[in-house]
N, C-alpha and C positions, 0 to 999 in steps of 0.2 A: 370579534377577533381582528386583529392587526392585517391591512391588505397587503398581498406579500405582491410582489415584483421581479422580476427577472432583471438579475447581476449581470452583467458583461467583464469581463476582463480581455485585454487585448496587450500584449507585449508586440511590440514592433522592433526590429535589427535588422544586421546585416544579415546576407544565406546564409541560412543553416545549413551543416552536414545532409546532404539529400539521405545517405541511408541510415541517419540516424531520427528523423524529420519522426515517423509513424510512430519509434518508443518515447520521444520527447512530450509528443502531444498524448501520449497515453498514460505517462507518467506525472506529466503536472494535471491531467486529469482525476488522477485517481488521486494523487499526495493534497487536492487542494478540496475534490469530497470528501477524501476522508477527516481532515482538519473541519471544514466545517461542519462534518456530524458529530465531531466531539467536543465542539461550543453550543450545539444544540439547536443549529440552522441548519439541518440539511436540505438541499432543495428535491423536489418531484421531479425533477433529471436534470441533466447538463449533458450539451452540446460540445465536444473538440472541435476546432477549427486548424490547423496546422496549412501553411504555405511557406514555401521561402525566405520569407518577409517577416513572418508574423507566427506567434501559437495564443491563439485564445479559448477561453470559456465561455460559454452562454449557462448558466446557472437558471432553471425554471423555479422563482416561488420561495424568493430570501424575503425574510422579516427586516425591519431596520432596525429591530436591535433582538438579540437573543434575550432567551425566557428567564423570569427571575432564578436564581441562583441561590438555593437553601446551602449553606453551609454548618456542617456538621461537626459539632466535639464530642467524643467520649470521655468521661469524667471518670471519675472512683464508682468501685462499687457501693450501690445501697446500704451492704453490711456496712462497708469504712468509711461515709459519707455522715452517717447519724447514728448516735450514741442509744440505748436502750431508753431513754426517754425522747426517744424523735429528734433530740438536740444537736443541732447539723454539727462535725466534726470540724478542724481545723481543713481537714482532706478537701471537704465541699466548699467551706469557705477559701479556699486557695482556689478551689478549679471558679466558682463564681467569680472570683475575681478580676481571675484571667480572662475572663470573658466578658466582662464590663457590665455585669446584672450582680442581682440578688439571688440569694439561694431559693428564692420562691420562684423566679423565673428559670428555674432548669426546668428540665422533663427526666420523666422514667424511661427506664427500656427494656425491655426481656429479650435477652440473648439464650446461646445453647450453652452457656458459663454463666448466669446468673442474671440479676436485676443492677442495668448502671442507672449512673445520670449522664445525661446526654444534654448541650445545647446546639438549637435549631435556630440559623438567621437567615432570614430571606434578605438576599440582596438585589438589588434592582439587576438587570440584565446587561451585559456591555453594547453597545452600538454600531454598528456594522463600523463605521470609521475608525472606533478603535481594534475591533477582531482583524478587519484585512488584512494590514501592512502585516503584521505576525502570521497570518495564515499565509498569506500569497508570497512572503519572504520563506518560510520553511517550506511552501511548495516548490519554489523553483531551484532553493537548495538544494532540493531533496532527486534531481533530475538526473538520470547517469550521462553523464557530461564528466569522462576523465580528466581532459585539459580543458581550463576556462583560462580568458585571456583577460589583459587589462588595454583599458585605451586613452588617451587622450593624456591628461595628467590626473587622472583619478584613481582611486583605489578599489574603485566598485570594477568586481568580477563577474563574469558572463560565459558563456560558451561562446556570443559571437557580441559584438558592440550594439548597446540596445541605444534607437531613438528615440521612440514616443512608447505613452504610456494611456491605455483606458479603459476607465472607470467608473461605469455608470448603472444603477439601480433605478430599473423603468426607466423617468425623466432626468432622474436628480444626478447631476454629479458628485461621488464621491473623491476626496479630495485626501489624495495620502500620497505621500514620498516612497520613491521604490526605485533602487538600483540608479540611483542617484537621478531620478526625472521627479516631474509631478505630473498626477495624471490628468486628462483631459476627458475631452469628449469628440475631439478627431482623429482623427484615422489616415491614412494613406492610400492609396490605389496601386495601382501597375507602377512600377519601377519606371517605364518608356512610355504609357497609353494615358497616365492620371499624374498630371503634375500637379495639380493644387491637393490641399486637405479635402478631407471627405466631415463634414460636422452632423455626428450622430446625433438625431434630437431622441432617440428614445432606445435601449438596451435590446428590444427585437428587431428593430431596423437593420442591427449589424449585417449579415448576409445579403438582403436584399441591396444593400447601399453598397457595399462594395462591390456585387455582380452589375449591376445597373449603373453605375456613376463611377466605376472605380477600374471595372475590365476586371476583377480579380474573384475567382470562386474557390471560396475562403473553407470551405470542407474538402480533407481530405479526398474522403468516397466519394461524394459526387463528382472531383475533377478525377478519378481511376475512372470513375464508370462512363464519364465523357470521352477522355482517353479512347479506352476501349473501344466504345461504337466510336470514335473518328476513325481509328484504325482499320475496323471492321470495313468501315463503310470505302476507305481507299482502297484497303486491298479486294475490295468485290468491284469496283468500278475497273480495277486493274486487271480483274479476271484473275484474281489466285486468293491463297490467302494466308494470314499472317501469321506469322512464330509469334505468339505473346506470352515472351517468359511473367510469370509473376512477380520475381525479385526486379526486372528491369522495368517492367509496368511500373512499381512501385517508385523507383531510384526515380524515371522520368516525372511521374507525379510529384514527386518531391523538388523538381528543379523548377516547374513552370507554376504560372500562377493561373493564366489565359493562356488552353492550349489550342494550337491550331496544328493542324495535323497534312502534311504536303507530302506526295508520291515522289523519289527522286528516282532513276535510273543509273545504269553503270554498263560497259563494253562489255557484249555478249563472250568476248574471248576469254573472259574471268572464269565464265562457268567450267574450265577445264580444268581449272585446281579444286583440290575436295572442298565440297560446300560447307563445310564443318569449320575450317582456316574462315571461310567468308563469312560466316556465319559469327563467330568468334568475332573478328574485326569488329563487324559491325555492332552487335550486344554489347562487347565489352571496352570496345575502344571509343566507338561513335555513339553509344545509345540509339540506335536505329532498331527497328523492327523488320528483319527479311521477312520476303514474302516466296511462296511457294504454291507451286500446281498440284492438282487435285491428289498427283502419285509422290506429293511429300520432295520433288525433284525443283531446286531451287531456279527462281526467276530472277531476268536480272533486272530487279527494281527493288527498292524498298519506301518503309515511310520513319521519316523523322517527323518531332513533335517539338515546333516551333513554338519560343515564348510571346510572339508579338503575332497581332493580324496587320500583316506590311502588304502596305499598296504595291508591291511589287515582288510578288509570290514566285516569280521567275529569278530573280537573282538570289532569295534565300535557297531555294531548290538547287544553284548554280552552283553557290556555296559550300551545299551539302553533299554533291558530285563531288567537286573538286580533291576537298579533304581526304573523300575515300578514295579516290583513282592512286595514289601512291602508296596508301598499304596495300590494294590489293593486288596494284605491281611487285611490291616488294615478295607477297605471300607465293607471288607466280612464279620469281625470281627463285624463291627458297625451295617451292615441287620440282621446277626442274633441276636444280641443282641436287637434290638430295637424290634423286633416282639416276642419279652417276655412276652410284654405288650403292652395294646391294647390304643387305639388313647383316649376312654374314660376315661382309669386309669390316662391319664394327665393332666386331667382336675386340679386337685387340683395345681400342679404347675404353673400354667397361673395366681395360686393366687400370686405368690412368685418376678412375673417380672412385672416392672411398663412400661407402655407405655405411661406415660405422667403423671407425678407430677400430676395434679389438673385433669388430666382425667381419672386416675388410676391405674389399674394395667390390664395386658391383658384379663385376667379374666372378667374385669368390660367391657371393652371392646365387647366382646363374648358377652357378655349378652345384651348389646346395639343393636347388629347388630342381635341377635337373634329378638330381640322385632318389627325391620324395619323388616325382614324375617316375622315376623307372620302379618304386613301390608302389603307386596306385595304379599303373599300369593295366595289373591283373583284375583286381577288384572292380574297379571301372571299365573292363573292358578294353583297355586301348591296346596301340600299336607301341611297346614299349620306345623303338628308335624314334619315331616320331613323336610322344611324348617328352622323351630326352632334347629334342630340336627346339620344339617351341618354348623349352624354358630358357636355352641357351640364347634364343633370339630374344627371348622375353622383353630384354632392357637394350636393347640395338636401337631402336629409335630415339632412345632416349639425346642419343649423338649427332640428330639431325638440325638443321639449320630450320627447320618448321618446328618443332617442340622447341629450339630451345626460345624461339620467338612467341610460342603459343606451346607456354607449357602445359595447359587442358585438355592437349591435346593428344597428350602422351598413350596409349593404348592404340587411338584410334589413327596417329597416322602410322602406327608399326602396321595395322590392317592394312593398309594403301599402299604402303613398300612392300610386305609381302606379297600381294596380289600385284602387284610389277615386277618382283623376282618369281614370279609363276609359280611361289610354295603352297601346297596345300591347302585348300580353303579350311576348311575345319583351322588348322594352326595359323592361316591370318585372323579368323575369327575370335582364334584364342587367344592371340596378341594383343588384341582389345579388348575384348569381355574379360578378359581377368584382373583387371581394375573393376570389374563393376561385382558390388552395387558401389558406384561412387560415394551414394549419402543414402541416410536414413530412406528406407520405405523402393529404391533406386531397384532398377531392373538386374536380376541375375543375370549368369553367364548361361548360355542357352545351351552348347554342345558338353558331351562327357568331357573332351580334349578342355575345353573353356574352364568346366567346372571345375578338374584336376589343377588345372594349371592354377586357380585361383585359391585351391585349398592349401597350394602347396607353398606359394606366394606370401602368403597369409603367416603358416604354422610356421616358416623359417623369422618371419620377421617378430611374430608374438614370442618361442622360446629363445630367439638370438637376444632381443630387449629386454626380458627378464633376466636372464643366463648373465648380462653384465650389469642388473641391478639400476635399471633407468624403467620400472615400470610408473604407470599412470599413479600420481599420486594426487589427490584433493581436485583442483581444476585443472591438474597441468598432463595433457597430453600430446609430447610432439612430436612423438609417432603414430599418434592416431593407433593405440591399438586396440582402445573401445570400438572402434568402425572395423580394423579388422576379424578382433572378436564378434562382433554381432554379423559381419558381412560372412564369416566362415560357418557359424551356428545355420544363418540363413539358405547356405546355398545346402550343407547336410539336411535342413529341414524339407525345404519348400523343395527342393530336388529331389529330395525320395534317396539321397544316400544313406542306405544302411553302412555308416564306416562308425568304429568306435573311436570314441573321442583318444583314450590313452598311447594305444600305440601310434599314431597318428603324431602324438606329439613326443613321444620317444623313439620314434623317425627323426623328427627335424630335429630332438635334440644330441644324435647320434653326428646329424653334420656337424654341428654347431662346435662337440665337444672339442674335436682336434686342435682350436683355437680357441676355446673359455672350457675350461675342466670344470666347471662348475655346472653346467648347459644343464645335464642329467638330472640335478639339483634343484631345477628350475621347472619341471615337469609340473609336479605338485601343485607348485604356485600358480602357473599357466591353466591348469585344468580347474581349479577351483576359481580362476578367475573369468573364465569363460564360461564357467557353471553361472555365475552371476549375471553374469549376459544374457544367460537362457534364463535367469527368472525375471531381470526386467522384459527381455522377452516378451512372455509370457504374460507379465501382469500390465503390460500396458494390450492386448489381446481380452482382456478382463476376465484370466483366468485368477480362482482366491487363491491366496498366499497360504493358505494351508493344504489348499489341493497339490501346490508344488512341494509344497515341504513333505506330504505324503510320499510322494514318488521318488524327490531325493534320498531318503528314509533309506532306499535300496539302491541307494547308487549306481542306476541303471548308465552305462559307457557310452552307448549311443545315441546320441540326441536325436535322433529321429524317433527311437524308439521311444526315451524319454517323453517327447510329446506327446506319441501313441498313448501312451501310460494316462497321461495330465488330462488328456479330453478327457479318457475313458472314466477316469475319476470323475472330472467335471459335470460330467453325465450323470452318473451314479451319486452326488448328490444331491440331483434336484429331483428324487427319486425320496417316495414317504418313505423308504426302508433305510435310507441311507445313514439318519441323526442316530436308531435304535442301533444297526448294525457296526456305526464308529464306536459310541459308546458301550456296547458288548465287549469289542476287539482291544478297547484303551483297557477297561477290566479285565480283559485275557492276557495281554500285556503285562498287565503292571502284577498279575499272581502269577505269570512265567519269570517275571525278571527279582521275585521275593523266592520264588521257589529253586531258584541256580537250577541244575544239573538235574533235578527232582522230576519224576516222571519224562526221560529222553528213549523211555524202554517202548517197547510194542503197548497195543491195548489187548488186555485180555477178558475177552467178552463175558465170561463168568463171573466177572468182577462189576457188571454194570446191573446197579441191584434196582432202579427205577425208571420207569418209561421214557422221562425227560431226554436221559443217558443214550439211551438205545435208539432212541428217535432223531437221535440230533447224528450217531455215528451212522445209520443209516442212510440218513439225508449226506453226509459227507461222502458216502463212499457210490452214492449215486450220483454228485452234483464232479466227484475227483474228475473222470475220465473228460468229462464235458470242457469244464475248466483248463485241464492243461493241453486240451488242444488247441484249444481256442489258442492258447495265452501260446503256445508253441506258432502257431499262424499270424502272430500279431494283431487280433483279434480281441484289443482288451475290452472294448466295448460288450461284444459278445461275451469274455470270460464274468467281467462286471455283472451282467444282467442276471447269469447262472446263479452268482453268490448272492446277489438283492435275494433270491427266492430261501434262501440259510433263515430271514428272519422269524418265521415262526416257531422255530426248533433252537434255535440261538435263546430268542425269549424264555418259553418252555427250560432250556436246563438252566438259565440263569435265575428262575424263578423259582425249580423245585430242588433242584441242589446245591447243598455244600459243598463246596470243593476241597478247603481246608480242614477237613475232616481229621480224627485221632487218627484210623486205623493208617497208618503207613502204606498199604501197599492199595487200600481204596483211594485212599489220596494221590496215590502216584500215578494211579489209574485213570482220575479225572484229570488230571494234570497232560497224562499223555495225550486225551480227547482235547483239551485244548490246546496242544501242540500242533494237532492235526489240523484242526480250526483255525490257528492263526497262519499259519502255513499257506493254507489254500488261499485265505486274502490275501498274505504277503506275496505272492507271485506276482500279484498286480500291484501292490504299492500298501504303506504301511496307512489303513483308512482308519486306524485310532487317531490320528494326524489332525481326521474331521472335527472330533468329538466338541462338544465345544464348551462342554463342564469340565 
């Protein structure tokens, strides 16, 4: 067998997009094994490398040329091929033809339509030199790169201007045109530390040659995971330690090639603006990582992650000072000034900013979510007037010279102004927690006032955007009302509010009306679209899609309860009774719904003429009481378990009777016995849903 070798690929340019850097190298990974599994080389793994500079492959265990290549014809069939004395038809002699042989060199073939002719040619295999340029051309095409640019006077396009190119198998260089270069077998180093070429003599050298001679550590992961312990290791020297967002970890690792990691500091008088402003600055402005004391209470130092190791670690540090000293004056600039005035004096401005053409202005807004506030009130337990307050302030921050600088910040610095106008904690709480959950998987609102405030936040903005017919359509949502539907499902589930989903939304669609007459109209479409929410929910939880589909069966309003339902199901079928007991109920089903109106009367026990019959209404009318208490306490687990013990008497009368029987009124009689039957499971959800015949 052929000795195989490890490929290199190496594309060298200008920086790449840093937060595009990780799907780049993941995508010309995958577009470039998948192309060469379908010529018939695939290698025993490959390597991504992505840096600023550079995205390459290391391919383990390519052949130098792919395996011979049988290509195949189907011809006529046998019957149309040769005449009843074997004598090949013109049909055969035409497909012969075409395929540059004798009729003696076809072959047979048995198919599941009959016996063809078939010709079979082995072709020799193509050569890695030919296969590349077409694979490694459709891989990098194939890269989600929106805008590519062009450069110089050429007409080759790119995401960013490419310099070198390499390409090398083990020793050998392979020699192919790509994006207008030719490739080699050097490479480049540090932008600042590796001025000359780097000359690969062998296709696993790549790594080691560029860490050792180049300053550059050419793997994504291992410059994150270096990152990380540098940071580690500053912020414990520094005695605190560090905020490491993942997506900024990430952004950083994608700007440096060779990281070195320096502690800078900043004037202790900073720390009297909210650390959240500072925090912010520095993540999102400077790429820095704040560091923080044991109690989560921020220190004033951070660490940046420098691209060079500079003989003079003092003036890069110097540098990184300086930069932040001005926004974080300015941030200090903008707390004192905003606490001039208090969250209430901004109300008059929430008249001046429109949150939706035909829905108003945010003020109108306010006042919607106020009016839902003085409905959840009672259910939740609140203080109606102070429920009415915090939505009125709700959007007051939103006016401040800190949000509008650090718009992220919105929730959280209304918290900071209220707790300086001395309002209620609970309602500065709820000024901020009612954005949350921010994102996917994101921490709920903690207090009832929070929770309220966020359900109600939510239900105006979901029925107001459907009510003027701007719902989420394909990818486009710029209301974000997937997040609020799934944020409002979340805080009813994981909070324990028993509230039903409907009137809830014919609440907000009651504010809504007096400005889109249509609002009420919109109910429907809101509630079945937030149903949807609850089943991706649910199935990304790995509950099965028929266990949901069971439980919506019955249109259960409350989604808390709704999921009570969905476990209790989920339960009961990984239970041996559960396959026998859906399929009984699908069969109870489907002769209730042939039978219309037939047996809706009483059972009359005179009329149950075999033991099956009698044993099974027995069993029903000992398991009833148990059942609907349960299933009254929210208890479906417990009511589930009662009816798992139905299958031996379920069995039993599906075994020994007819139900569609002549006699009329014995038929209407069994009919009403499984009336009774499907009843008592339908309380919990329709479990024919399971069945899976």
């Amino acid at each position: 067998m052929e000795d195989l070798h490890p490929l290199l690929f190496e594309l060298g340019m200008e920086e790449l997009p840093p937060k595009a850097l990780p799907a780049l190298r993941d995508a010309l990974r995958d577009e470039c094994l998948q192309r060469l599994r379908a010529a018939g080389i695939a290698p025993a793994s490959v390597t991504a490398f992505a840096t600023p500079r550079r995205l390459a492959l290391l391919f383990d265990g390519i052949p130098t040329r792919q395996p011979d290549q049988i290509q195949e014809r189907r011809g006529p069939a046998v019957s149309a091929a040769f005449d009843a004395d074997g004598t090949p038809t013109r049909a055969a002699e035409g497909f012969a033809r075409s395929c540059g042989v004798e009729v003696e060199a076809l072959e047979r073939e048995n198919t599941d339509k009959g016996e063809y002719l078939v010709y079979r040619e082995a072709r020799p295999g193509a050569s890695l030199e030919n296969l590349l340029p077409g694979i490694l051309a459709a891989g990098l095409a194939a890269l989600p790169t929106p805008k590519r640019m062009r450069w110089g006077s050429s007409d080759v396009e790119f995401v960013r201007p490419v310099h070198w190119l390499v390409l090398l198998h083990g020793e050998r260089l392979v020699e192919i045109e790509l994006l207008g270069l030719r490739s080699g077998r050097s490479t480049r180093g540090h932008r600042f530390h590796s001025s000359h070429e780097l000359e690969l003599a062998h296709a696993g050298d790549y790594a080691r040659v560029l860490e050792h001679d180049g300053m550059v550590l050419a793997s994504f992961d291992d410059r994150r995971a270096a990152i990380a312990a540098q940071i580690q290791a500053e912020a414990e020297a520094a005695g605190g330690q560090a905020l490491i967002d993942p997506t900024l970890l990430d952004e950083v690792t994608a700007l440096v090639e060779w990281p070195v990691a320096l502690t800078g500091g900043f004037d202790e008088r900073f720390l009297d603006v909210p650390q959240e402003a500072l925090i912010s600055t520095m993540q999102d402005n400077q790429k820095y990582f704040p560091l923080v004391d044991a109690a989560g209470k921020m220190l004033p130092q951070f660490v940046v992650i420098s691209n060079i190791r500079s003989r003079y670690p003092e003036a890069v540090r110097g540098g990184n000072e300086r930069v932040l000293r001005p926004r974080f004056a300015d941030a200090e600039f903008f707390w004192e000034q905003d606490r001039r005035e208090t969250l209430e004096s901004r109300q008059p401005w929430l008249e001046t900013v429109v949150f939706e053409r035909r829905l108003g202005t945010l003020a109108d807004k306010s006042r919607r979510v106020a009016r839902l506030m003085e409905g959840l009130a009672g259910p939740m337990g609140l203080d109606p007037a102070l429920a009415r307050r915090a939505a009125l302030l709700s959007k007051c921050d939103l006016g401040t010279r800190m949000v509008f600088e650090f718009p992220e910040l919105q929730g959280t610095m209304g918290r900071y102004y209220a707790q300086h106008d001395r309002e209620p904690e609970a309602l500065a709480q709820a000024l901020e927690q009612h954005y949350w959950p921010r994102q996917a998987g994101g921490d709920l609102p903690e207090g009832p006032l929070a929770q309220a405030l966020a359900l109600a936040d939510r239900l105006d903005t979901l029925v107001g955007i459907f009510a003027i017919g701007k719902e989420p359509t394909g990818a486009r949502d710029p209301f974000a009302l997937r997040r609020a539907a799934l944020g409002l499902l979340r805080i009813l589930i994981e909070r324990e509010q028993p509230l039903a989903l409907t009137p809830l939304l014919q609440a907000a669609a009651s504010g809504v009306s007096d400005r889109v007459a249509e609002a009420p109209e919109a109910v429907a479409r809101v509630r079945a679209y937030v149903l949807e929410r609850l089943r991706g929910y649910l199935l990304e939880q790995g509950m099965a899609a028929e266990v949901f589909e069971a439980v919506a069966a019955l249109e259960p309003d409350v989604p808390l309860d709704f999921v009570r339902r969905a476990r209790a199901v989920q339960q009961f079928r990984s239970r041996p009774e559960s396959e026998a007991l859906a399929a009984a109920n699908k069969r109870t089903h489907n002769l209730l719904r042939k039978a219309g109106d037939e047996g809706s009367g009483d059972i009359d026990e005179s009329l149950l003429q075999t033991p099956a019959e009698q044993l099974l209404l027995e069993a029903l009318r000992a398991v009833e009481p148990r059942v609907a208490a349960a299933v009254d306490q929210g208890d479906y687990v417990a009511a589930m378990s009662e009816l798992a013990g139905l299958r031996a008497p379920v069995d039993a009368f599906f075994t020994d009777v007819l139900v569609m029987v002549d006699d009329p009124p014995l038929r209407a009689n069994r009919l009403a016995l499984l009336r009774q039957l499907a009843a008592r499971f339908d309380s919990v959800a329709d479990i024919s849903r399971l069945a899976t015949g």
